[in-house]
N, C-alpha and C positions, 0 to 999 in steps of 0.2 A: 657680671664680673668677669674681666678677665683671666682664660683659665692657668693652672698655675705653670703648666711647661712655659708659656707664653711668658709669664709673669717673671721667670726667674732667666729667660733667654735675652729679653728685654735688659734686666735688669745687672746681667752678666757681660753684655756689652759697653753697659753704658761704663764698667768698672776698670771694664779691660783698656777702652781708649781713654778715661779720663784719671786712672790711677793705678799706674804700675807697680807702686811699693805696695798699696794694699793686694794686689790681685795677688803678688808673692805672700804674704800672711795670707789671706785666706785658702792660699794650696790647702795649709796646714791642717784646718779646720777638719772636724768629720761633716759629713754632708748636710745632716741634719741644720746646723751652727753656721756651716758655711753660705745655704741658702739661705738663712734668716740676714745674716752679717753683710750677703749681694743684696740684697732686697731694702736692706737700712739706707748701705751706700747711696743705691740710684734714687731713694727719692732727696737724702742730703745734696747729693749732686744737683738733681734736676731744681729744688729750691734755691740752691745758691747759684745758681746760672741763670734762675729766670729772676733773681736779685740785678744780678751783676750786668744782665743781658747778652748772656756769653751762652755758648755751645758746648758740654763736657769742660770747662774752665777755660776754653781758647776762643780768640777771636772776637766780635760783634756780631751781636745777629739783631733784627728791628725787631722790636717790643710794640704795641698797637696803642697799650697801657700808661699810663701814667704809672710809676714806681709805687706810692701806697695807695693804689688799686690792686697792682701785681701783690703787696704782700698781705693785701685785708684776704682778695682770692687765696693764697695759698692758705692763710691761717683757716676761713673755711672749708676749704674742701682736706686738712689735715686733722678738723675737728670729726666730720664726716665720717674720715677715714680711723680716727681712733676710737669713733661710735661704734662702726665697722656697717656703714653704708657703704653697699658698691657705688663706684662711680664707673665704671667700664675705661678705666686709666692704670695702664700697667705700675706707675708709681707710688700711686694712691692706693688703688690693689693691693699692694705689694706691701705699703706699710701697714695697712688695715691685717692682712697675716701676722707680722713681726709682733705687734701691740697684742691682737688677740693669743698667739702661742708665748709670749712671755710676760704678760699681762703688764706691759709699758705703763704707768700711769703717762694720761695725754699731757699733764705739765710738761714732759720730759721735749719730746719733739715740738712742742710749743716756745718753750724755753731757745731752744735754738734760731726758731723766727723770730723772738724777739735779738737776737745776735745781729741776725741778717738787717732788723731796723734800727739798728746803731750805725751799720755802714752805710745806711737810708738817709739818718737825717747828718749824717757826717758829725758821728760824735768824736768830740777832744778829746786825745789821753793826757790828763796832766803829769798825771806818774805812775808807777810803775802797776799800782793797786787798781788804775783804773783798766789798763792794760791788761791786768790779769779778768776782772769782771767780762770784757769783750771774749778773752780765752774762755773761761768758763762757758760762755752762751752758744760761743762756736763749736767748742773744741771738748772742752770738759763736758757736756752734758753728753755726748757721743761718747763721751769712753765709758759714761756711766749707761746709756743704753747698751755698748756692745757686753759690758761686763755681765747685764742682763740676759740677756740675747748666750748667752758662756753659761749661763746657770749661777751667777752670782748673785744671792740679796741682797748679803750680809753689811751693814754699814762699814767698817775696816774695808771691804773689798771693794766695796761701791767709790769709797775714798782715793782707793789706789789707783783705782781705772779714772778716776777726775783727773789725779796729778798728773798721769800719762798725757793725758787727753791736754792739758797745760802745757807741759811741755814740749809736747806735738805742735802746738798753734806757736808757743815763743819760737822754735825753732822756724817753726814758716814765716813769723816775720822779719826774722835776722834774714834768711833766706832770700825775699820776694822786698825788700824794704826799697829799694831804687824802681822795681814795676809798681808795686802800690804806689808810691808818691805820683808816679806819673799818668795816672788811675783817677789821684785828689786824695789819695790817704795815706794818712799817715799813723799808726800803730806803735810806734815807736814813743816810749814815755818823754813828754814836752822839758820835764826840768832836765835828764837826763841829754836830751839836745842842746838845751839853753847852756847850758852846764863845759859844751862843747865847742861855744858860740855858732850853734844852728838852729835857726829860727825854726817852729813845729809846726813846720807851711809846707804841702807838695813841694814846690818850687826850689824852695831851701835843700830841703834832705835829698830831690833829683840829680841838685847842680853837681858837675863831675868836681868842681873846684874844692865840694866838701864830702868828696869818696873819703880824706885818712880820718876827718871826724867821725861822720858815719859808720864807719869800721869799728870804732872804738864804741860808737854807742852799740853796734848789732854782734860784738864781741861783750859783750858786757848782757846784754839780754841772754846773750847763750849761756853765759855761766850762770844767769838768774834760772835758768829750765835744768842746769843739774840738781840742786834739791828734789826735784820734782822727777826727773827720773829715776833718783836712787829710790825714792817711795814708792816709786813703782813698779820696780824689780821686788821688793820683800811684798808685794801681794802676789805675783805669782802661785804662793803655795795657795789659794784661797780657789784656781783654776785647774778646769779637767788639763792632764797632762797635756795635748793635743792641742787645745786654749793657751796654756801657758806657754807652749812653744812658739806657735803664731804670734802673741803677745811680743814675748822675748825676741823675736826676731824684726819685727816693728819700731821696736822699740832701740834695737840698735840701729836700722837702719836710718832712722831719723836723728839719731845724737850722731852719728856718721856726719849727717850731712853739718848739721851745728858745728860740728869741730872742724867740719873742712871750712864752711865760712869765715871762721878763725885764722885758719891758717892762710888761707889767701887774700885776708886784709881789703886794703882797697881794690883789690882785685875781683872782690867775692863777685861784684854783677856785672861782669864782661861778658861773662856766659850763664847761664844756668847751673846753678850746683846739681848735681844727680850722682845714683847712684851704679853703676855697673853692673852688669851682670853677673861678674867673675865676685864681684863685692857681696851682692845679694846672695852668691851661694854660700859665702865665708859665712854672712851673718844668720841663716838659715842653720848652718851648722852648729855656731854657736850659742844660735840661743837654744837649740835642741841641751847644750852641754847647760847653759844658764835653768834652763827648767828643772832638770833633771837634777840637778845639785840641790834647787830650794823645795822640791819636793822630794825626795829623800828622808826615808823615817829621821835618820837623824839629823837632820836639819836644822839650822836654826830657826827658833820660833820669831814671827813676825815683831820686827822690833817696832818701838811705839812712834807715829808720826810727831815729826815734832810740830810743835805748837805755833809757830812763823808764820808755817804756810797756809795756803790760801784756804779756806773751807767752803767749800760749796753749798749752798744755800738749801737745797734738796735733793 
């Protein structure tokens, strides 16, 4: 097994070049939390790269494999890895730690490779419910392992770290919606297109002809992830303060970028939404102010999710 400086050097790289907003949340972490939180990342990462056939999420690189070879292999050697056999693989390693020190059940990082084989067999989103099932596998089950990984059990907590985790991925596809189509996917809910008269085809949702429809449908997803972020600001109190900071500041930094894809309309993918530097420190600061307010003896107590939203199956 690889040993763990190894384990967490590897793993720390792989975070730094393939995700800059998480690398700023995990500052926040204490060490303990932070190592576990690099070590989730890079095998998330390194799975959905050897999905997609990418490097750190950029580029082409050649696959040897047929695709569900690629993901029968990963489901193995992740089952492996939450038995807690070495396999002498800093990823594998690494997750094999995370599972054993906060005793993951193996559904959980299972669960997200079945995500990865929806992108697989090129599943349709009809609407909006189906779209949120893909968030969940990708997205949600990561907010409920990191909440794990934070010292969270609690069902309420567990809840609030899905919705984030929801909202997280809606945001990425208002975000990434003109690069996926051109990819072959399309994530964006089908009636919600049809609805715009945009057919729920790559081809369709790429053409620049249908940038001010598109807008409206990837402005309309965005406001479908504010539910799901205000439910995810009232679990903060359920995290160590230092958790709920990093949390909070994630968490703005990504409805940041939502709201800018709003505002720049058919504009949003001429360039890259991102976030600044000078932006990530504002939002650092304030979710420091956002934590600290909901955990607060007097605080208000966690108000109740409403009943709408998505529930997560485990």
């Amino acid at each position: 097994m690889t040993d763990a400086a190894g384990l967490l050097a590897t793993a720390t790289r792989s975070m730094r070049e393939g995700s800059r907003s998480f690398a700023t949340a995990t500052r926040l972490f204490d060490a303990r939390t932070r190592e576990s939180a690099v070590l989730l990342y890079a095998w998330c990462r390194h799975c959905d790269d050897v999905v997609d056939g990418q490097a750190l999420g950029l580029g082409r690189v050649a696959q040897a494999a047929p695709l569900h070879e690629r993901l029968a292999t990963l489901e193995r050697r992740t089952q492996l890895a939450c038995a807690g056999v070495p396999q002498d693989d800093p990823v594998f390693d690494g997750l094999a730690v995370v599972v054993r020190r906060h005793r993951l059940p193996a559904h959980l990082p299972l669960e997200l490779l079945a995500g990865f084989a929806m992108d697989a067999r090129g599943t349709h989103y009809a609407s909006l419910a189906d779209t949120l099932v893909y968030a969940w596998r990708v997205a949600g089950v990561v907010g409920v392992m990191m909440a794990r990984v934070m010292g969270a059990t609690g069902a309420q907590a567990l809840d609030r770290a899905c919705d984030l985790g929801l909202a997280f991925q809606l945001t990425n596809i208002a975000r990434d919606v003109v690069e996926d189509a051109r990819q072959g996917r399309v994530y964006l809910p089908a009636d919600w297109l049809r609805a715009e008269g945009v057919l729920p085809e790559p081809a369709a949702v790429a053409a620049p002809r249908h940038r001010q429809q598109v807008a409206r449908v990837a402005a309309r997803l965005v406001r479908a992830a504010e539910p799901y972020y205000d439910s995810a600001r009232a679990g903060l109190c359920e995290l160590p303060w230092r958790c709920a900071w990093a949390v909070a500041t994630a968490r703005g930094v990504y409805r940041a970028i939502g709201r800018e894809v709003v505002r720049r309309g058919p504009a949003a993918w001429d360039r890259r939404v991102a976030t600044s530097p000078v932006a990530k420190g504002w939002h650092v600061l304030r979710g420091a102010a956002v934590a600290g307010v909901l955990q607060a003896p007097a605080a208000v107590p966690m108000h109740e999710r409403p009943q709408e939203l998505f529930r997560r199956p485990m």
